[in-house]
C-alpha positions as CSV (number, residue, x, y, z in Angstrom):
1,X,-49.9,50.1,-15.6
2,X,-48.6,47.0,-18.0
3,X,-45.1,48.5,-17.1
4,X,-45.2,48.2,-13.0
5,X,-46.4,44.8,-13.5
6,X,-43.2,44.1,-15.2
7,X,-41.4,45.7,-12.7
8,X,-42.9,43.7,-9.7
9,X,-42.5,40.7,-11.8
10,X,-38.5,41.3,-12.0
11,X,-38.9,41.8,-8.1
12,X,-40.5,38.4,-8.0
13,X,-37.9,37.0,-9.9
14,X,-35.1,37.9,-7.2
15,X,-37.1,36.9,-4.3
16,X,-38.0,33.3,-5.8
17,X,-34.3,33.1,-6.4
18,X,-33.4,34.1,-2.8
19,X,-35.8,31.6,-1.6
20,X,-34.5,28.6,-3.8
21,X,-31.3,29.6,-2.8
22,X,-31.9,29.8,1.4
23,X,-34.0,26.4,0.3
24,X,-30.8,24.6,-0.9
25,X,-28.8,25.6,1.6
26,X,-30.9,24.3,4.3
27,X,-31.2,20.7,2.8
28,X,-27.8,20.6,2.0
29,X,-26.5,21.9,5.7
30,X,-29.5,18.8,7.4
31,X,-27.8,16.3,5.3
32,X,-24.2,17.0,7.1
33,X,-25.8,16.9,10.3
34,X,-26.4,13.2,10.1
35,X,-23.1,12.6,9.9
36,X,-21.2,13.8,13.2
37,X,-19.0,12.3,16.1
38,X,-21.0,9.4,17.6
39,X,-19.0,7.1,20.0
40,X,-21.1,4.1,21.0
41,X,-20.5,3.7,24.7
42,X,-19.1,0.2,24.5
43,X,-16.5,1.5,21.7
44,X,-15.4,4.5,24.1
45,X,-15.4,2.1,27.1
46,X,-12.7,-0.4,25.2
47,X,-11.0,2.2,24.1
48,X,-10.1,3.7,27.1
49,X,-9.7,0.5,28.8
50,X,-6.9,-0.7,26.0
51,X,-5.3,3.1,25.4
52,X,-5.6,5.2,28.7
53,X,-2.3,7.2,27.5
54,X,-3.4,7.7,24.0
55,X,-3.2,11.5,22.9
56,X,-4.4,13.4,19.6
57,X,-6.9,11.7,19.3
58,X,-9.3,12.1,16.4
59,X,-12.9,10.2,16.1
60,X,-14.2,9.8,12.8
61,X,-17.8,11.1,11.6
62,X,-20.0,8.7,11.4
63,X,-23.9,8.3,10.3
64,X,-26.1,6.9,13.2
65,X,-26.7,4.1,10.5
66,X,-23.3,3.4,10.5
67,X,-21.8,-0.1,12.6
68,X,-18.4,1.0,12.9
69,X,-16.7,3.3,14.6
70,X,-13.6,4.8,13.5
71,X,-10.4,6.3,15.7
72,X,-7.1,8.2,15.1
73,X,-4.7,8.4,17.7
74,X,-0.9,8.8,18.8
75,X,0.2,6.4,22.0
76,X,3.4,5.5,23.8
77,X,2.7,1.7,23.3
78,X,4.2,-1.1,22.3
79,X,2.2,-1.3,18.9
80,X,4.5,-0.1,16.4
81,X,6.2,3.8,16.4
82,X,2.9,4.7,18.3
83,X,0.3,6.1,15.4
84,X,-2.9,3.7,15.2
85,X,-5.9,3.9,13.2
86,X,-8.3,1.2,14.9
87,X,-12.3,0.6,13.4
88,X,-14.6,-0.8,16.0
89,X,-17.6,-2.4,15.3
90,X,-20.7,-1.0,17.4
91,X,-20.2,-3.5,20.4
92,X,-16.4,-2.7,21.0
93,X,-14.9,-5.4,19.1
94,X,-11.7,-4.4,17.0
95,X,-12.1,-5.7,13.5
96,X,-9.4,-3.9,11.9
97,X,-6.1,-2.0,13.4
98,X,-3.7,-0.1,11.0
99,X,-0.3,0.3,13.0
100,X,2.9,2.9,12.0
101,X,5.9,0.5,12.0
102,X,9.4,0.8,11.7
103,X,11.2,-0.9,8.2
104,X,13.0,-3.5,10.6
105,X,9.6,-4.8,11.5
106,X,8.6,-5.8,8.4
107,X,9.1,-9.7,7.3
108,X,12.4,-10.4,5.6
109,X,11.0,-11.2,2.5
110,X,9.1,-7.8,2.1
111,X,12.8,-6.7,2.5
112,X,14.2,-8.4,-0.1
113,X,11.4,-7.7,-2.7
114,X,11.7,-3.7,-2.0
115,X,15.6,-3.7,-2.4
116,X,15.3,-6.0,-6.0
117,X,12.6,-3.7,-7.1
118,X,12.9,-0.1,-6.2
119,X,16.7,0.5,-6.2
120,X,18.1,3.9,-4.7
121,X,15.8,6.6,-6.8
122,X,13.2,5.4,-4.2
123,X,12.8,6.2,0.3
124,X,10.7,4.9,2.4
125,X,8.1,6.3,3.0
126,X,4.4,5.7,5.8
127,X,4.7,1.5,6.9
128,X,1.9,0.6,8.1
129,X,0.9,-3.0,9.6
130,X,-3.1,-3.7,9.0
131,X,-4.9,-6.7,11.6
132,X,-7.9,-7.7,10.9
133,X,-9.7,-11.1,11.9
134,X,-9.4,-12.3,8.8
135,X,-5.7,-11.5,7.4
136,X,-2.7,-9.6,8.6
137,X,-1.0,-7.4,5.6
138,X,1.6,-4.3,5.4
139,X,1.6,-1.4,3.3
140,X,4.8,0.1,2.1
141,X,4.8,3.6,0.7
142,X,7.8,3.8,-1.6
143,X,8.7,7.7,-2.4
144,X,10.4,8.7,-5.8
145,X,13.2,11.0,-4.8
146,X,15.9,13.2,-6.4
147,X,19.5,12.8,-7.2
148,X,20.7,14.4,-3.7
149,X,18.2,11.6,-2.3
150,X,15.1,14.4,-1.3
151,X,11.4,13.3,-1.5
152,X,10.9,14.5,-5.1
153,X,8.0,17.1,-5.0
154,X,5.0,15.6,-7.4
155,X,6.4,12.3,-8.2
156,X,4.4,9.3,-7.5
157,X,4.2,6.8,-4.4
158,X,4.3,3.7,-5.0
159,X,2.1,1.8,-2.2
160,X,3.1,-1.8,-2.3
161,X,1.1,-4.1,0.0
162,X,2.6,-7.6,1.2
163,X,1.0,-11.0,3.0
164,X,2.4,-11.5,6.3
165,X,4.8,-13.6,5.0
166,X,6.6,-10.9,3.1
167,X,4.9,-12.1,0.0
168,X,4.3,-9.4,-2.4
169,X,0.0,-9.0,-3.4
170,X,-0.1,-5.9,-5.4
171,X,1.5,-2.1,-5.8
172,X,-0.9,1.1,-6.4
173,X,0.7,3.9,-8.1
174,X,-0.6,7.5,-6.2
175,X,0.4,11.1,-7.3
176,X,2.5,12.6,-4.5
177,X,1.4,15.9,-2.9
């Protein structure tokens, strides 16, 4: 008799496990379901209005909370090499646009700090102009590469960011892929 208590008490064991388990699961799987595409209608509106060509496009998850929006996208525009990362506030307005840009089009001074600084062990790497209404900057990422000249495979990245002068603000050193 004291033995097939034990015995349904082991059972009880594995079923109280199963049902923390299934328990856990289920919060954890509500929790990611605040956080899904959400496109305020004003924000798809301006979109469309200001990039009707724009292809692979890719929203960003947001929570309902949230009072941006964020957007991905490749155009054939006269922004840049045509890759923009734009963040919209909920009404529409843009308050910050990231833009791919070619070397030329950074300022000359931004130039001449790179080629003082980061001689020929370094490429260029992703340029990317960022608006915002408060400041324009660019972000440089410079690539440590290998004798023959090759992206050199775990090296770092140096990410130097400039004023829109071409002054130089700061670098960030980030582990390569």
């Amino acid at each position: 008799m004291v033995l097939r208590i034990f015995e349904n008490m082991k059972y009880t064991r594995y079923i109280a496990s199963l049902a923390f388990t299934f328990f856990i699961v289920n919060c954890c799987r509500s929790q990611d379901k605040d956080y899904r595409i959400i496109i305020p209608s004003k924000v798809e509106v301006e979109f469309d209005s200001l990039y009707p060509h724009a292809s692979n496009i890719n929203w960003n998850k947001r929570h309902p909370s949230d009072n941006i929006q964020v957007v991905e996208f490749d155009c054939k525009c006269d922004e840049g090499i045509g890759h923009l990362i734009i963040t919209y506030d909920t009404n529409g307005t843009v308050t910050n646009k990231e833009t791919l840009i070619y070397k030329q089009n950074l300022p000359e001074n931004a130039l001449s700090y790179i080629a003082n600084n980061y001689p020929n062990e370094f490429k260029y790497g992703a340029i990317y102009k960022t608006s915002s209404q408060e400041e324009t900057t660019y972000t440089v990422d410079m690539l440590q590469t290998t004798p023959s000249g090759d992206a050199l495979n775990g090296g770092w990245i140096y990410r130097l960011k400039f004023k829109s002068s071409g002054e130089f603000i700061s670098v960030d050193k980030v582990m390569a892929n």
